[in-house]
N, C-alpha and C positions, 0 to 999 in steps of 0.2 A: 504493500500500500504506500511506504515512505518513498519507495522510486518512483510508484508512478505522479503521487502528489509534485515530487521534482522536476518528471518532466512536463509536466501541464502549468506548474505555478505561473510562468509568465500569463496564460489565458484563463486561469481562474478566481475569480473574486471570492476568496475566502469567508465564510457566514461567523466562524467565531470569533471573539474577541480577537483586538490588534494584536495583543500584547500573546495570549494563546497560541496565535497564528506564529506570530515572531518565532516563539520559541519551538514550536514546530516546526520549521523552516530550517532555523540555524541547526536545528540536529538532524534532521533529516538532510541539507543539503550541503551544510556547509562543515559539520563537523562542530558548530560553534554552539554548547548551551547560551543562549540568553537567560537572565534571570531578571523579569518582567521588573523586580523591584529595585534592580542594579543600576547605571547608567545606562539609558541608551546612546548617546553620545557616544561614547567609546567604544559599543560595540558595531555602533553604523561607522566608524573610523577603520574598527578592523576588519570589518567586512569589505570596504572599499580597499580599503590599502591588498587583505589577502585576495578575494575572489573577481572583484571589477577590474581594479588598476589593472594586470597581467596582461587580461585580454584584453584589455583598449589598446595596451601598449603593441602587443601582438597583430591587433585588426585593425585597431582604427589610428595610429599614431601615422602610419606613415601618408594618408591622407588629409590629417585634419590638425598637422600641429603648420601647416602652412596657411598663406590667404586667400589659395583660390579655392580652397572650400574654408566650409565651416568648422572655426576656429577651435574648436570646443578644446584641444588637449592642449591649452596653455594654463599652466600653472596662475589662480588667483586669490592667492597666491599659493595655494597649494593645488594639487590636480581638482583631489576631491572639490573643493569648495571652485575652482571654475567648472566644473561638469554643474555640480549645483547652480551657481549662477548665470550660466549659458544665457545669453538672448531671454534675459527673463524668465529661466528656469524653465525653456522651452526641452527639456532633455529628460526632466523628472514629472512625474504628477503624482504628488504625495496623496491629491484625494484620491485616485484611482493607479493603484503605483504599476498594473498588468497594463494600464494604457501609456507609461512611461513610454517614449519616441527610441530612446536609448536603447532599448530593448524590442522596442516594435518592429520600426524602422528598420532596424540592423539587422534582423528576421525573416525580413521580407524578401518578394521574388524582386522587386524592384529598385530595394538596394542591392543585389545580390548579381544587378548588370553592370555598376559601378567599383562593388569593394565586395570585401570578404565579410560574409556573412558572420552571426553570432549564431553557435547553437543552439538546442533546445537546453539544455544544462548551462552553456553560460548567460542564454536568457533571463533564466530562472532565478539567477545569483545575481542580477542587477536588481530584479522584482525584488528579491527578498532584500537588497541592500536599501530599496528606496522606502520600505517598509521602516524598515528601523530607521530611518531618514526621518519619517511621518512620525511614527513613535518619539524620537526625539525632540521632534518640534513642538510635539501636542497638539499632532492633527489628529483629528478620528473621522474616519471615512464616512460617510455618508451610510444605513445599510442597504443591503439588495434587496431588490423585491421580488420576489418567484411566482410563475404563476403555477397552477397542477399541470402535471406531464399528461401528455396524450402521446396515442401510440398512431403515426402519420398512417394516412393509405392513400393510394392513387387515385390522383384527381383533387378535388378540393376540399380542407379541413381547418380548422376552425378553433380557436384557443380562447378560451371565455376566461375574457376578464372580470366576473365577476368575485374570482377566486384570490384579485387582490383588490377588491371593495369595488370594483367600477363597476356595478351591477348595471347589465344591459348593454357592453359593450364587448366588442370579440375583436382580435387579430385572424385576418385569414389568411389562407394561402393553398396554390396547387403545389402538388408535390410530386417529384419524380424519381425514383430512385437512378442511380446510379452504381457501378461498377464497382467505385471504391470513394463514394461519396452518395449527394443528392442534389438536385435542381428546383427550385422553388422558383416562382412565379406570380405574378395578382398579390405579392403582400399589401396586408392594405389593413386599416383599422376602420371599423364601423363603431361609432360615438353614439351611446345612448345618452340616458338624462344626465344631463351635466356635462357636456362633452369630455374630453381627455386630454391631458398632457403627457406625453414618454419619452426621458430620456435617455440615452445610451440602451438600446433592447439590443439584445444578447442570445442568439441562440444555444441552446445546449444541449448536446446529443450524449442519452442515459447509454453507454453501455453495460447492462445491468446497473450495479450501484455506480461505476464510475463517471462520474463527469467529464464530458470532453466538448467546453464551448468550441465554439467559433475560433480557429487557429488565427485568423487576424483581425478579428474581433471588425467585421466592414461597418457596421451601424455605428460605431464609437463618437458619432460624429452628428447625430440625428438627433434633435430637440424640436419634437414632432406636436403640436399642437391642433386637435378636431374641435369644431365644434359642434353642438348637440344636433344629432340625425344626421351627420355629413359623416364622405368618407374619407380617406384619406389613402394614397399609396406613401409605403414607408422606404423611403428614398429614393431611386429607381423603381421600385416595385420587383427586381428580380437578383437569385444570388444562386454562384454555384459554388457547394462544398463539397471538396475533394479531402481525400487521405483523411476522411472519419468514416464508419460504419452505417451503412444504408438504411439498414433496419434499427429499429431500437423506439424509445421513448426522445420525444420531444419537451422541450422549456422553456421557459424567454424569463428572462432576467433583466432590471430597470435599474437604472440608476436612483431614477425617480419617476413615478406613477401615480397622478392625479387628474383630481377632475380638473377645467380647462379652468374654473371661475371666472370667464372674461377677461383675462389679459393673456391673449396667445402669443409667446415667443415669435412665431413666425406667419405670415400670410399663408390661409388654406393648408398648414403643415409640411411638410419640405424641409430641407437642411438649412440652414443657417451660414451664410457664407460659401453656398455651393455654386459658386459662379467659377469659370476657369479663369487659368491664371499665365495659360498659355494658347490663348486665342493664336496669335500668327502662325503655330506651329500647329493648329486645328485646320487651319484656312491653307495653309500651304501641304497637309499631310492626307490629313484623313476629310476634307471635303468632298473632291474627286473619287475615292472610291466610294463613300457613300452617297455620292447621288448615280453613282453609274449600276448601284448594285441593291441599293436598297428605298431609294424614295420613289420607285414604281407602288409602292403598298407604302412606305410613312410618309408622305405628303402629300394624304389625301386620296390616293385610288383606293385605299381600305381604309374607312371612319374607324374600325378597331383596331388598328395596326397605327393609326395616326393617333388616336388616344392613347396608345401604349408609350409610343414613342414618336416623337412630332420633329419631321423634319422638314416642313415647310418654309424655316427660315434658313435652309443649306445656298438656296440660288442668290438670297440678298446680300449684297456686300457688306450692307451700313448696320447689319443683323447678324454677323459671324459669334458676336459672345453668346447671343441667347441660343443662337442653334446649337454651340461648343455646352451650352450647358445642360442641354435636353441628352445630348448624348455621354457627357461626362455621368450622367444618371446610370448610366449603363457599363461603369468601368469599376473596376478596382486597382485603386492606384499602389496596393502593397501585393498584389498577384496580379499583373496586366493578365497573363495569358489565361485567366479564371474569368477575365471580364464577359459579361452576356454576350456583348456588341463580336465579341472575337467567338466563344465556344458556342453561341447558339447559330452562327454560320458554316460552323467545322465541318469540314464533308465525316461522316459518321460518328458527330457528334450524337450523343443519345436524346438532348434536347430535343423538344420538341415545338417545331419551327418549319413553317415552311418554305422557307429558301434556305438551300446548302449548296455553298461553291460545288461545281462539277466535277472539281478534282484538285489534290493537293498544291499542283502550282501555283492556280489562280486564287488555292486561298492564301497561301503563302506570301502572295505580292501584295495581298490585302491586309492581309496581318503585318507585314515590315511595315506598310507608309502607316498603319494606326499606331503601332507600338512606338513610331517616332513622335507623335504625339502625346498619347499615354505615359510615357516616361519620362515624359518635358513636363505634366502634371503630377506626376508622381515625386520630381526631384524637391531635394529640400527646397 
């Protein structure tokens, strides 16, 4: 149980106390008892000094102690405390330390085109170091909200939220399995009395008792507000997970989960700063193939294909951000090659979709000019 809690701790949000968790963590991963009523200070010192420092110095030194990236390994004045102060402490997140960037980031398939990836195990050992970071500072995390598990089947199913007080509202979704994953589709929230607010939802796939969220945790990012009798798609509306177990029990987990009360975070629900950030290289990349390949059905020839995904504004010049951002809906910028817009046109993709390139070349040429885009949004 203590290995596998190790390899998953980067993607798990822990339910027991901080302080509990801490010291399950240092023994199980690190070797290190904590003693909850000790200093934490000094054990977040040697947990950076023994288990982070190594590998930064290992992975990330020879990229990032220069200025044509991000600067992050310069002593301020010590390593640890510039990693902490980064850009604003853009490196750690003490309330949610599995969504620390330092450890996401560096995990990812979209760092992993750039620099040397972090593994599952020295992911783990940054989580737990950002823990006792929090611990020291005298944060305490916000807690999780879970809703009951359901057991998915094919086609469309349904997660009632009324199992964490939001009586009358449900999360849905089609569901497809996969090989050595699953494909979901129409997620979407339906807002009863009171509408909804959700943030950070989290899939979690039960194999038996174990937990195995979301490896890159894609919603992390989502402060989703409905209101009463509206619906809502939860981000793009579409997600493919791979390298988790097809079968099993299903979860969702919140940051935070309330009713809407009239002040909703975002217009009609949607991501919060989900605009691209690299328009020229949407306009010069991935324009051309998607209108030669796919706005026959999304701009308009299919009303359900253009509600899915609306590519109406791909022809307007003075309109390249809002089109880059309909379809940025459809990426993930920490596994490009997972994004819908790429594996539900794969010729024997399992998705189900009804356009699939003819054959691996041409999808090939389609997948290079988007990936050069995709990982112009993806970079830091």
């Amino acid at each position: 149980m203590l290995d596998v809690l190790c390899r998953h701790l980067p993607m798990i949000r822990l339910r027991v106390s901080l302080a509990a968790a801490l010291a399950l963590a240092a023994v199980a991963c690190t070797g290190d008892i904590v003693d909850p009523d000790g200093d934490p200070l000094e054990a977040a010192m040697r947990a950076f000094d023994t288990n982070v420092a190594p590998t930064m110095q290992i992975k990330c030194a020879s990229c990032h102690t220069s200025t044509q990236n991000p600067q992050f390994m310069k002593p301020d004045p010590t390593l640890r405390e510039g990693v902490l102060g980064f850009n604003g402490g853009a490196l750690v997140d003490m309330m949610d330390p599995v969504a620390s960037r330092l450890s996401v980031y560096a995990s990812s398939q979209a760092h992993a085109t750039v620099g040397v990836n972090y593994t599952p195990a020295e992911a783990a050992q940054v989580t737990a170091w950002v823990e006792l970071e929090a611990l020291a500072a005298g944060v305490t995390p916000d807690p999780v909200v879970e809703t009951a598990k359901i057991t998915p089947t094919l086609g469309a199913n349904e997660i009632d939220l009324a199992t964490i007080g939001l009586t009358g509202s449900k999360l849905t979704f089609d569901y497809q399995p996969l090989a050595t994953g699953m494909y979901l589709s129409r997620i979407q929230v339906d807002a009863g009395t009171g509408g909804v607010r959700l943030v950070h939802p989290l899939f979690v796939v039960w194999d038996g008792a174990q937990a195995i969220p979301d490896p890159i945790d894609r919603f992390s990012d989502i402060d989703l507000t409905v209101a009463e009798a509206s619906t809502s798609m939860v981000g793009g509306g579409t997600a493919v997970f791979v390298d988790i177990p097809p079968q099993g029990q299903r979860s969702l987990h919140f940051k935070t989960a309330t009713f809407a009360n009239g002040m909703p975070p975002s217009d009609d629900g949607g991501i919060i700063g989900g605009g691209c950030k690299a328009v020229p290289q949407f306009t010069a990349n991935a324009r051309t193939p998607l209108q030669g390949n796919c706005t026959s059905c999304h701009a308009g020839g299919n009303q359900s294909a253009t509600n899915a995904t609306d590519m109406r504004d791909l022809g307007d010049d003075l309109k390249q951000a809002e089109a880059c951002a309909q379809i940025l809906s459809r990426v993930s910028k920490l596994n490009p090659d997972q994004s819908s817009v790429l594996e539900s046109v794969r010729p024997g993709s399992p998705v189900n979709h009804p356009f699939k390139f003819p054959n691996q070349g041409a999808f090939d040429a389609y997948r290079a000019s988007m990936l050069v885009w995709i990982n112009a949004e993806a970079a830091p």
